[in-house]
C-alpha positions, 0 to 999 in steps of 0.5 A: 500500500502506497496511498492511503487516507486516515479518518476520524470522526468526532460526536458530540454525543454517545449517538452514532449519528451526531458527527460534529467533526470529521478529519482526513489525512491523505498520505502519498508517498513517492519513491523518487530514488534513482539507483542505477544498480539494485543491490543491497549495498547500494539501495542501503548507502542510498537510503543513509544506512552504509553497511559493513558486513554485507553477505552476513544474513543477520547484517543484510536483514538489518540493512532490509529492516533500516530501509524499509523504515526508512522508506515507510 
């Protein structure tokens, strides 16, 4: 999911029906980033998280985990 809407509804009351306040945020979010080459060393350098021990599995799953916060 890249775009979505966050809405509340406030009442005035415990009824359903007495809305007196609704709020929406629209996200987009935009993947701009050109890498000329997809790895995971380049995409982490890229997104400011470097890695040192690429090839080692608990090194490139951190690196995974950094960039998907990074990007979400």
């Amino acid at each position: 999911m890249t775009d979505f809407a966050a809405i509340d509804f406030e009442t005035a009351n415990g009824q359903r029906s007495s809305v007196c306040s609704v709020g929406v945020v629209v996200v987009r979010r935009y993947f701009g980033r050109r890498l000329p080459n997809h790895q995971l060393h380049t995409v982490a350098a890229a997104c400011g998280c470097p890695m040192e021990n690429h090839h080692h599995a608990l090194a490139d799953a951190e690196a995974c985990a950094r960039i998907a916060l990074r990007l979400l």
